[in-house]
KOLPA-526114 format. One line per 2 residues: number of its first residue (from 1); their letters; for each residue x negated, y, z of N, C-alpha, C. Coordinates in pm, whole numbers. Layout:
N
NUM) a) X:Y:Z:X:Y:Z:X:Y:Z; ...
***
This chain:
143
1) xx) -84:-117:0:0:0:0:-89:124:0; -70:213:-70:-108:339:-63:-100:446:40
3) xx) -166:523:78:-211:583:194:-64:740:150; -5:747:230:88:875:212:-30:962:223
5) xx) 34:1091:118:-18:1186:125:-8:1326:253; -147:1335:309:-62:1483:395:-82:1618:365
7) xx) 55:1658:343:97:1746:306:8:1924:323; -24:1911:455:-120:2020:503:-238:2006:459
9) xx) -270:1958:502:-402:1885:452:-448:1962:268; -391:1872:198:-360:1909:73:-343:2092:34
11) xx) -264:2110:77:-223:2264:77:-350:2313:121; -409:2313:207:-546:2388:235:-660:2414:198
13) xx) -667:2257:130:-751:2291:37:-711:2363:-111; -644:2338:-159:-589:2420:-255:-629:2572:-258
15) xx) -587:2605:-112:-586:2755:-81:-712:2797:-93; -804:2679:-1:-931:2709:48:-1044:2710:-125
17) xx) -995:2649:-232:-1058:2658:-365:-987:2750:-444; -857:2822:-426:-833:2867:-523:-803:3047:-469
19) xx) -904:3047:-351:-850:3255:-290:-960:3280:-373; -903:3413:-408:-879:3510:-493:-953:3617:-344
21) xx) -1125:3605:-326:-1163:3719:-221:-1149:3888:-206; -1134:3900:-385:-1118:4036:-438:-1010:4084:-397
23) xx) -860:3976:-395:-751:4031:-347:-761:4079:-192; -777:3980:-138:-800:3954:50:-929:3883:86
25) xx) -977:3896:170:-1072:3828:227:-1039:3667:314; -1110:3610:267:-1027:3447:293:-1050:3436:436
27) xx) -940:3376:513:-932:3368:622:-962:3251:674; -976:3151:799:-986:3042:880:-875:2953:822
29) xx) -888:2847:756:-804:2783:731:-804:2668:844; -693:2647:904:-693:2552:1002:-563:2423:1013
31) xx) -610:2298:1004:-469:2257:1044:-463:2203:1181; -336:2171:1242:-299:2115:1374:-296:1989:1376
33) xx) -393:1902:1418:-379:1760:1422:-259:1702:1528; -230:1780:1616:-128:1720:1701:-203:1638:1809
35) xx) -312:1612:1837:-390:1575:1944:-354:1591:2009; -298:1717:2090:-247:1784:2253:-375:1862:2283
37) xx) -459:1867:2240:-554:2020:2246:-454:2141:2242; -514:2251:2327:-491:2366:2252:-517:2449:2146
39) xx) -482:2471:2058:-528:2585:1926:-607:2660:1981; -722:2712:1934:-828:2795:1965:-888:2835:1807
41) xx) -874:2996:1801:-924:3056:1712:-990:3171:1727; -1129:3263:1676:-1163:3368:1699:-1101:3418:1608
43) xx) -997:3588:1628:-975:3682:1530:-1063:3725:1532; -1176:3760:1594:-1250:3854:1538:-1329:3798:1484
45) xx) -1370:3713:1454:-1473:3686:1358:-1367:3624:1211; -1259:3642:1182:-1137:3670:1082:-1006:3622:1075
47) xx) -978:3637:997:-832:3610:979:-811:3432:1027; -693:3441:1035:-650:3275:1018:-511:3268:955
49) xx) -512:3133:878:-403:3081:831:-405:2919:940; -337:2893:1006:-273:2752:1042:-140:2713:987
51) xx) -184:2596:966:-81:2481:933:-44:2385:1039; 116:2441:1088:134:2363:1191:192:2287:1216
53) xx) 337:2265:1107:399:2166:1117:405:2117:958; 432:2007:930:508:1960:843:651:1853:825
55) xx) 740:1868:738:872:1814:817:851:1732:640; 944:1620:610:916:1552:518:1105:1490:491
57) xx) 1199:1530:391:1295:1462:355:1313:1415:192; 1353:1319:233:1414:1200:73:1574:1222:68
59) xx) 1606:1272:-62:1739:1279:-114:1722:1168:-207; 1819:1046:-190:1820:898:-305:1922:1000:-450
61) xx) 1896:962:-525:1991:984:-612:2016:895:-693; 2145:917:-788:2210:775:-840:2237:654:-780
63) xx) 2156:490:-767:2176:382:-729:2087:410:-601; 2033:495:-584:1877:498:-447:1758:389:-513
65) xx) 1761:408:-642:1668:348:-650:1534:467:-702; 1591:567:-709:1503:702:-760:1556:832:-604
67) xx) 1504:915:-632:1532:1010:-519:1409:1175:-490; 1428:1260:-465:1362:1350:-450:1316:1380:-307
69) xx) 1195:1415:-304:1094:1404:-191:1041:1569:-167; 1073:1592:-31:1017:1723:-25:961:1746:117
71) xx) 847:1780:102:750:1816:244:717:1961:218; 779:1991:366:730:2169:407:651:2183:485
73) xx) 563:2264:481:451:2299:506:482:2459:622; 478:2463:738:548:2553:780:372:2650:818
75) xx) 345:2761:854:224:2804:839:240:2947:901; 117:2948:982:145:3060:1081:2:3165:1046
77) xx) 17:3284:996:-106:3400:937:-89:3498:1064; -227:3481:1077:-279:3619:1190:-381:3666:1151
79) xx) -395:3798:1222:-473:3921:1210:-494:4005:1276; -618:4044:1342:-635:4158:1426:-633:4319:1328
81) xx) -656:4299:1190:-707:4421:1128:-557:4550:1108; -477:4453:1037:-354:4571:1041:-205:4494:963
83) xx) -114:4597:1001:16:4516:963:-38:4475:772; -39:4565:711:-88:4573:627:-132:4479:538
85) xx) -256:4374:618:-344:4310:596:-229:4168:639; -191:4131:718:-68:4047:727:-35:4070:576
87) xx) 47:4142:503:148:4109:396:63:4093:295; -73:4134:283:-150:4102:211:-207:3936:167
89) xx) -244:3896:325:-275:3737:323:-147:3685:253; -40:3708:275:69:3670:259:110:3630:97
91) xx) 76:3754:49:75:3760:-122:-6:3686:-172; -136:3675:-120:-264:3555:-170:-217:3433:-187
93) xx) -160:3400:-56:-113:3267:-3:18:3223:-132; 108:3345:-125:290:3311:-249:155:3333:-417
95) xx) 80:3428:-433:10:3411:-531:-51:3258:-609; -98:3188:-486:-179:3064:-540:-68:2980:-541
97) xx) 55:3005:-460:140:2906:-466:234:2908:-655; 186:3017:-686:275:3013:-815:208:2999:-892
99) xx) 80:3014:-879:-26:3055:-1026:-117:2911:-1015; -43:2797:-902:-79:2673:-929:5:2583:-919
101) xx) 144:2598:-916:266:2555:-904:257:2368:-958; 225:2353:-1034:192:2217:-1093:5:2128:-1051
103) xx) -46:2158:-987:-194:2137:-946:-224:1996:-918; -140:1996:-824:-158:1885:-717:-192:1751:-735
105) xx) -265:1646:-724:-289:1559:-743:-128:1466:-704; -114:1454:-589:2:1416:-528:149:1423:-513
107) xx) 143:1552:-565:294:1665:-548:301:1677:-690; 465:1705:-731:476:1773:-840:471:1941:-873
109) xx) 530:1977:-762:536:2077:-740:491:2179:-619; 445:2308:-621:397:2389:-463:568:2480:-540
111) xx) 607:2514:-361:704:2620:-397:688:2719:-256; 705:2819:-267:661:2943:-160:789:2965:-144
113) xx) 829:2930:-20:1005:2916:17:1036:3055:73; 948:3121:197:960:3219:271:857:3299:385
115) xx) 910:3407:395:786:3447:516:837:3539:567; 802:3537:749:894:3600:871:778:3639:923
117) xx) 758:3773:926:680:3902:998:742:3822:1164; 676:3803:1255:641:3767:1368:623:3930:1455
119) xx) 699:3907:1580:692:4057:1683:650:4007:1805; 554:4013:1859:526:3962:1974:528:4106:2080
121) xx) 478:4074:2157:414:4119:2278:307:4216:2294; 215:4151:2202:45:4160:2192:32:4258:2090
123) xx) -35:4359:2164:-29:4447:2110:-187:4492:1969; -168:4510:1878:-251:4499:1731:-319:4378:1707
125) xx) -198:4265:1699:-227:4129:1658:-103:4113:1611; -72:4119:1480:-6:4063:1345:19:3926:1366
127) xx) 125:3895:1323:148:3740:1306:280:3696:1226; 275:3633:1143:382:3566:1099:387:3433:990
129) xx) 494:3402:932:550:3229:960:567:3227:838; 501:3137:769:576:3088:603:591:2946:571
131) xx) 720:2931:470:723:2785:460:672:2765:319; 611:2632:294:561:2629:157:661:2446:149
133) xx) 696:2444:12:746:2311:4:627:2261:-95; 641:2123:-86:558:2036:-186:670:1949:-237
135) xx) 666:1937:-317:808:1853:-402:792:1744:-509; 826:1650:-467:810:1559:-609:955:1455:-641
137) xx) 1021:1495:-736:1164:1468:-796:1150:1372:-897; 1297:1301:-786:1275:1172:-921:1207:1052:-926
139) xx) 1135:1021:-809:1004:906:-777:1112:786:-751; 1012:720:-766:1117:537:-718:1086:555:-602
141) xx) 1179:537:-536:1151:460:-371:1140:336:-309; 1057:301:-265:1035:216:-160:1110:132:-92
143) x) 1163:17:-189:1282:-44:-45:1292:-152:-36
***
């Protein structure tokens, strides 16, 4: 049997080969193994993108012997530098997601679903939430 693909994983590197430094300056790409560590990142030494969750659903279609597969990629961008610089990473991030929409070894598709400006507490630390889907329609399933 073949090893499932993970979804974060995948996405990061993508990101991590295909920023565009001229636009933004590439940030900490990180994912969350789920260990039970705590997350630990320096802003000041730059930006970060984490990948923290991924959620994974199968729609069968017709007999269920075919069906569409979609893993989201949920992803959290911070920044000490300025609001600014938030919507910026942001555009890099929906940028590579379109201008490589078909890439993937694994996936058929990257799709840049959304992104939620984050308000905390903490005061000149930026933060907010995007979902990226990975999609592949139409695969046989497994049964």
């Amino acid at each position: 049997m073949a090893n499932e693909p993970l979804p974060a994983d995948e996405l990061l590197t993508q990101f991590n080969s295909q920023w565009d430094t001229d636009n933004v300056a590439k940030p900490n790409l990180v994912v969350v193994t789920g260990n039970g560590e705590p997350l630990r990142f320096d802003l000041n030494a730059g930006d970060a993108v984490v990948a923290r969750n991924s959620s994974f659903t199968e729609t069968p279609i017709g007999n269920w012997a075919y069906g569409n597969r979609e893993y989201t990629v949920e992803l959290e961008i911070w920044t000490l530098r300025e609001r600014q610089r938030l919507f910026n990473l942001m555009q890099e991030i929906r940028r590579i997601c379109h201008s490589r929409m078909h890439s993937l070894t694994n996936f058929q598709r990257i799709q840049f679903l959304n992104f939620n400006e984050m308000t905390t507490e903490t005061v000149n630390v930026w933060m907010g939430n995007s979902q990226i889907a990975l999609v592949n329609s139409a695969v046989l399933l497994e049964t």
